[in-house]
Backbone as a chain_set.jsonl record, in Angstrom:
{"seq": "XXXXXXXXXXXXXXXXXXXXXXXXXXXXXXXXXXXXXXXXXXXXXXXXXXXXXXXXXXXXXXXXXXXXXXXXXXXXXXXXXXXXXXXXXXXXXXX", "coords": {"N": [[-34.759, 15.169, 8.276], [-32.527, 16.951, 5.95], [-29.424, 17.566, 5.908], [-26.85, 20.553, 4.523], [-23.581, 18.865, 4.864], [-20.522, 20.816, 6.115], [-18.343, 19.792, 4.494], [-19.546, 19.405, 2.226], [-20.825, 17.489, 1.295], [-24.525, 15.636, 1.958], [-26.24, 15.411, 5.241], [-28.453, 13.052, 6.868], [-28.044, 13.453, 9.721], [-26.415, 15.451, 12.552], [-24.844, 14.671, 13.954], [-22.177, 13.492, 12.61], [-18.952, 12.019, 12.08], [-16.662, 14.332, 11.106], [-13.774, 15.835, 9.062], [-11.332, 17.086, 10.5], [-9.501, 20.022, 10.195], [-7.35, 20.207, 11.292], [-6.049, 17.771, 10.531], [-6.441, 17.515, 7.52], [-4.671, 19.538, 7.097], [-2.156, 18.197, 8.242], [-2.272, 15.279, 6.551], [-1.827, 16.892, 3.898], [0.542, 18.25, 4.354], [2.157, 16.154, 4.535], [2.09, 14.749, 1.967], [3.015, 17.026, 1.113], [5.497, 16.92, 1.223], [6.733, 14.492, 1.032], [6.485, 14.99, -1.63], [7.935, 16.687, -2.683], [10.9, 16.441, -0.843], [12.339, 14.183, -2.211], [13.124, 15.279, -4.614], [14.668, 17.694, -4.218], [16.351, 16.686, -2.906], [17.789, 14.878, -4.679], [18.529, 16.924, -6.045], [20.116, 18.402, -5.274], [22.547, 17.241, -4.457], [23.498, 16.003, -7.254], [23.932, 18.6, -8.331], [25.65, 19.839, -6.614], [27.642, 18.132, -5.477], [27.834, 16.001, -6.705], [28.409, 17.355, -9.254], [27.177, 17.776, -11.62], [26.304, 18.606, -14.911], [24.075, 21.366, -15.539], [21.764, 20.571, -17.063], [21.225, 17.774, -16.577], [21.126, 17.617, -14.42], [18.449, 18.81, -14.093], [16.51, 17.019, -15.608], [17.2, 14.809, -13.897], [15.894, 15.001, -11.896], [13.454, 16.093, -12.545], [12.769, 13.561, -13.51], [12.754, 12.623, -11.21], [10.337, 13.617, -9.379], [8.868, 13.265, -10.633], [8.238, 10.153, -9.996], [7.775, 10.74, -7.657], [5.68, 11.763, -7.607], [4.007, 9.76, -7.742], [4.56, 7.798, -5.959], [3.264, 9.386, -4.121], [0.743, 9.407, -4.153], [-0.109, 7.005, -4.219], [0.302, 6.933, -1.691], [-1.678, 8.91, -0.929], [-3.867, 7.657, -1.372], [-4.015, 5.485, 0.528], [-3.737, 6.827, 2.896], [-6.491, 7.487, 2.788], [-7.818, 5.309, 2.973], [-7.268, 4.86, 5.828], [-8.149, 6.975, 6.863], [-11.242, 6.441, 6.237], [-11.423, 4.375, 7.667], [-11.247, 4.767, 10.358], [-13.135, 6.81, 10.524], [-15.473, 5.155, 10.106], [-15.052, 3.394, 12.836], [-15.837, 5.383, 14.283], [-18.289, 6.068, 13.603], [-19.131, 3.394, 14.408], [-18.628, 3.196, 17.305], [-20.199, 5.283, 18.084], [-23.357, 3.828, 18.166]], "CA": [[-34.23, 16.461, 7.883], [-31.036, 16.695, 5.349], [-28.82, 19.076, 5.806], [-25.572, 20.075, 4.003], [-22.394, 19.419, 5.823], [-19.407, 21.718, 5.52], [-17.335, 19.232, 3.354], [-20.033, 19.609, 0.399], [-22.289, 16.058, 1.744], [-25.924, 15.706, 2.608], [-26.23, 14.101, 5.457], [-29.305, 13.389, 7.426], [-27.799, 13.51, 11.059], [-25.61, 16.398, 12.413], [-23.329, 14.018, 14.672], [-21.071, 12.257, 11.482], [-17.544, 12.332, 12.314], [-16.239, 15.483, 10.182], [-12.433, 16.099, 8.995], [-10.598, 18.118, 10.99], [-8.879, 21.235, 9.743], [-5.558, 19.832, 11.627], [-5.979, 16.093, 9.438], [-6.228, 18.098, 6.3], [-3.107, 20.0, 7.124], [-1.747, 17.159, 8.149], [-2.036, 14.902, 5.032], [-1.568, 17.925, 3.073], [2.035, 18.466, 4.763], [2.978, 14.628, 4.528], [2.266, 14.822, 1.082], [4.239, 17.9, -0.24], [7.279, 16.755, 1.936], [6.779, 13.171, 0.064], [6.826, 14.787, -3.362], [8.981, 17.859, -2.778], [12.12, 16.349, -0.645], [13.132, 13.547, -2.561], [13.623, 15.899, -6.255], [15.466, 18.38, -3.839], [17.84, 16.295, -2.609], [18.265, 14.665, -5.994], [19.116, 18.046, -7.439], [21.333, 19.27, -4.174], [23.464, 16.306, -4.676], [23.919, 16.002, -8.602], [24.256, 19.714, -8.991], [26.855, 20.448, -5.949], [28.163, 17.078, -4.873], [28.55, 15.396, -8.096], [29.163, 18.565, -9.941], [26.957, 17.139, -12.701], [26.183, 19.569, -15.873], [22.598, 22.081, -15.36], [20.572, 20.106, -18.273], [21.129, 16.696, -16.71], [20.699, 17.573, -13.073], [17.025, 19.089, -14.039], [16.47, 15.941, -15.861], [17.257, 14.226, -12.937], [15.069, 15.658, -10.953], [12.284, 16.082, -13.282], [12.214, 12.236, -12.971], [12.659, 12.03, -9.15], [9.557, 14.646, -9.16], [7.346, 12.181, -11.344], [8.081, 9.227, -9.527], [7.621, 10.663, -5.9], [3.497, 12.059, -7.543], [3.299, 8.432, -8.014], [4.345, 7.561, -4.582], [2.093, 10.516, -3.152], [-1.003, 9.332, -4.942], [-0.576, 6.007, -3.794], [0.173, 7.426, -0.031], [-2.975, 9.444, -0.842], [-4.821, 6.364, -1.221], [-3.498, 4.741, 1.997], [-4.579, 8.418, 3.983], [-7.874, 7.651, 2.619], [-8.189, 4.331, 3.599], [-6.935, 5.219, 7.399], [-9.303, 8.088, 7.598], [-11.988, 6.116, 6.28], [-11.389, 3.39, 8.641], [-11.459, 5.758, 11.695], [-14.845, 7.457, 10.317], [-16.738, 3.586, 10.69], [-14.863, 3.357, 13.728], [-16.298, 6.748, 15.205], [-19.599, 5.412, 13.284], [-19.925, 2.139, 15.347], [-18.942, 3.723, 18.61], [-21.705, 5.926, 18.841], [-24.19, 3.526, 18.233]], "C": [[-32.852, 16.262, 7.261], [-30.952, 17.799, 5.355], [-27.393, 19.18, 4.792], [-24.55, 20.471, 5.007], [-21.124, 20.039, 5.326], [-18.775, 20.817, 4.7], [-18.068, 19.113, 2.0], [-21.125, 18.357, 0.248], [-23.443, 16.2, 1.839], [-25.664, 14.491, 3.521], [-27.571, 14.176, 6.396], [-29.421, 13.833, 9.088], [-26.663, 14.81, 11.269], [-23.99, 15.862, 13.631], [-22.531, 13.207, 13.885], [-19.684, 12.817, 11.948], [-17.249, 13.394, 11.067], [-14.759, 15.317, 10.075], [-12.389, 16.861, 9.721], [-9.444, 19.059, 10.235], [-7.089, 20.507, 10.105], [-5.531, 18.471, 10.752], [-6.296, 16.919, 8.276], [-4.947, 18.757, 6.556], [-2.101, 18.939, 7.511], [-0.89, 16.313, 7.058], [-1.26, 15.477, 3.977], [0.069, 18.048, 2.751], [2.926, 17.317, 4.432], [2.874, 14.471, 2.89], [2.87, 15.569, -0.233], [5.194, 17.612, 0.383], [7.427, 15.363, 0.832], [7.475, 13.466, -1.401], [7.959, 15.57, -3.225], [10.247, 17.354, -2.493], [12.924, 15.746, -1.488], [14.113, 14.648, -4.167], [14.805, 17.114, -5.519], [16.7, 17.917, -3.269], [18.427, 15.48, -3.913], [18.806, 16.052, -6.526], [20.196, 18.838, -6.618], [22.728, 18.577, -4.605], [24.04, 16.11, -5.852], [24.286, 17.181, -8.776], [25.846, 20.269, -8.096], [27.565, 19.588, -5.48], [28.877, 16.693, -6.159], [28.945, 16.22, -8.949], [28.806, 18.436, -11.442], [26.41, 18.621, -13.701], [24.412, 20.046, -15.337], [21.397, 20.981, -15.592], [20.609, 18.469, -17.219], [20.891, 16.697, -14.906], [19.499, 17.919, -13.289], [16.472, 17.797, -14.412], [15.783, 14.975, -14.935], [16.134, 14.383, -11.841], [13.754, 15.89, -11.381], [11.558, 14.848, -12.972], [11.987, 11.709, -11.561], [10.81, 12.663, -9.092], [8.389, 13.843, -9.646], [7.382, 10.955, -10.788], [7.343, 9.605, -7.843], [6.244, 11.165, -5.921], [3.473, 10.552, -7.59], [3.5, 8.007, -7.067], [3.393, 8.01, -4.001], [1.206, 9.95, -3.785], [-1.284, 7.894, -4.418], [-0.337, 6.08, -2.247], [-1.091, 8.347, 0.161], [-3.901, 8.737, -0.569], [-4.747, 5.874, 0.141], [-3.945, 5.957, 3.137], [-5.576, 8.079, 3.995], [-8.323, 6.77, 3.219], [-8.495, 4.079, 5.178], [-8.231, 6.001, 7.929], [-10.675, 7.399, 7.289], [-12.433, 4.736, 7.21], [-11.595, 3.726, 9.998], [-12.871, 6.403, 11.343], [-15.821, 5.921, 10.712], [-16.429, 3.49, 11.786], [-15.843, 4.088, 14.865], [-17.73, 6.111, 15.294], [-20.1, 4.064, 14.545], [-19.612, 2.293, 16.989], [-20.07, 4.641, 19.15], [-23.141, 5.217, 18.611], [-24.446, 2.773, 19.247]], "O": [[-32.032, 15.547, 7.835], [-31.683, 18.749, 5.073], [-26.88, 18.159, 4.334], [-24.407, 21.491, 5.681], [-20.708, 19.785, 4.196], [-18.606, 21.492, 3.684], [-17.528, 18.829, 0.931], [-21.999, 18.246, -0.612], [-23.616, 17.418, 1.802], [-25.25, 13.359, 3.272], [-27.875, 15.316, 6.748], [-30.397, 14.342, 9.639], [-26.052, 15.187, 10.27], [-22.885, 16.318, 13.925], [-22.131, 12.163, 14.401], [-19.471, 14.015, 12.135], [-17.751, 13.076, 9.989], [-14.288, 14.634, 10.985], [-13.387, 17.573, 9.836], [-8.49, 18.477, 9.718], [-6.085, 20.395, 9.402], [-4.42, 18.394, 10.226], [-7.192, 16.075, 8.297], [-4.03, 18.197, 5.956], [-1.067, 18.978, 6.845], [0.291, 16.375, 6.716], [-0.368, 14.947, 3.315], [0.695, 18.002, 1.692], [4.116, 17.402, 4.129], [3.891, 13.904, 2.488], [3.104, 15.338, -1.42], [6.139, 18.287, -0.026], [8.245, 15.374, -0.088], [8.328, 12.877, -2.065], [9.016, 15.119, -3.665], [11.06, 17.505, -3.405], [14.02, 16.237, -1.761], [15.294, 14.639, -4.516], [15.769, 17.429, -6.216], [17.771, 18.513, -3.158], [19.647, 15.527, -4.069], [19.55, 16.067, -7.506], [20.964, 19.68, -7.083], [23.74, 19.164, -4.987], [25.262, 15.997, -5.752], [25.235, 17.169, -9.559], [26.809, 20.844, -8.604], [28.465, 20.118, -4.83], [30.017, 16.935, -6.555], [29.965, 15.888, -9.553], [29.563, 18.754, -12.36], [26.151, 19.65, -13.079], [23.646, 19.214, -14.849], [20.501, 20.611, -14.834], [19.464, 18.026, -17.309], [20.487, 15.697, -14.312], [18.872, 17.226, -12.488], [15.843, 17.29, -13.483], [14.65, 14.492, -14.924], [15.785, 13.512, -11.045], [12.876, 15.884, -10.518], [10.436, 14.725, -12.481], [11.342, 10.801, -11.036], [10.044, 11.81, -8.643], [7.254, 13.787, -9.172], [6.334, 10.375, -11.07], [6.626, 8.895, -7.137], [5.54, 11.181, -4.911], [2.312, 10.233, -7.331], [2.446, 7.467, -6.735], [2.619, 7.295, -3.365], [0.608, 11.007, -3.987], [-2.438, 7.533, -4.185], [-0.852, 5.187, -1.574], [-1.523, 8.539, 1.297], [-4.732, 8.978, 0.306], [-5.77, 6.003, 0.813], [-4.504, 5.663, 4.194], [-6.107, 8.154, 5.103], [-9.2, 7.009, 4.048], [-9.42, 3.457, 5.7], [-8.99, 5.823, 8.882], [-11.503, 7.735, 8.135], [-13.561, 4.261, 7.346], [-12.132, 2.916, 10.754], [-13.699, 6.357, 12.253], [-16.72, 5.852, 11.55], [-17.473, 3.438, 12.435], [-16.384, 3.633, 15.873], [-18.314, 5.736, 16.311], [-21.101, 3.95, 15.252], [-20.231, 1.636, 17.826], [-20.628, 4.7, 20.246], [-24.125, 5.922, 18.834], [-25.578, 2.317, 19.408]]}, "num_chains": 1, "name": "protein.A"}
């Protein structure tokens, strides 16, 4: 019997380890703090610390903002890996 499981799968059994709602929020959270903090403290610091001009603090920050998706995407990867390493896990304990 295949059924579909809530994440959008077919699978033929109804005991597969599933995501959890809290490990999606999770991830989710670790990954807009990743991208979001660093461009905000780049732009706290150049705009009211250093006292640097509008155009060159956005700039600044534009680039912090594109480097820290390229961190997150490769900390996305590394989530995936974890969680898929814990799903075989789950997998070879219940057999």
């Amino acid at each position: 019997m295949v059924d579909k499981s809530d994440d959008g799968h077919f699978d033929s059994h109804h005991d597969s380890p599933t995501i959890t709602t809290r490990g999606i929020f999770t991830a989710s959270t670790l990954l807009a703090l990743t991208i979001s903090v660093p461009a905000i403290v780049v732009t706290m610091v150049m705009y009211y610390i250093l006292k640097m001009s509008l155009s060159l603090t956005l700039l600044a920050s534009l680039i912090t903002l594109f480097l820290a998706m390229g961190f997150g995407f490769k900390l996305s990867k590394e989530l995936e890996k974890i969680q898929q390493k814990h799903k075989n896990q789950d997998d070879n304990d219940r057999k």
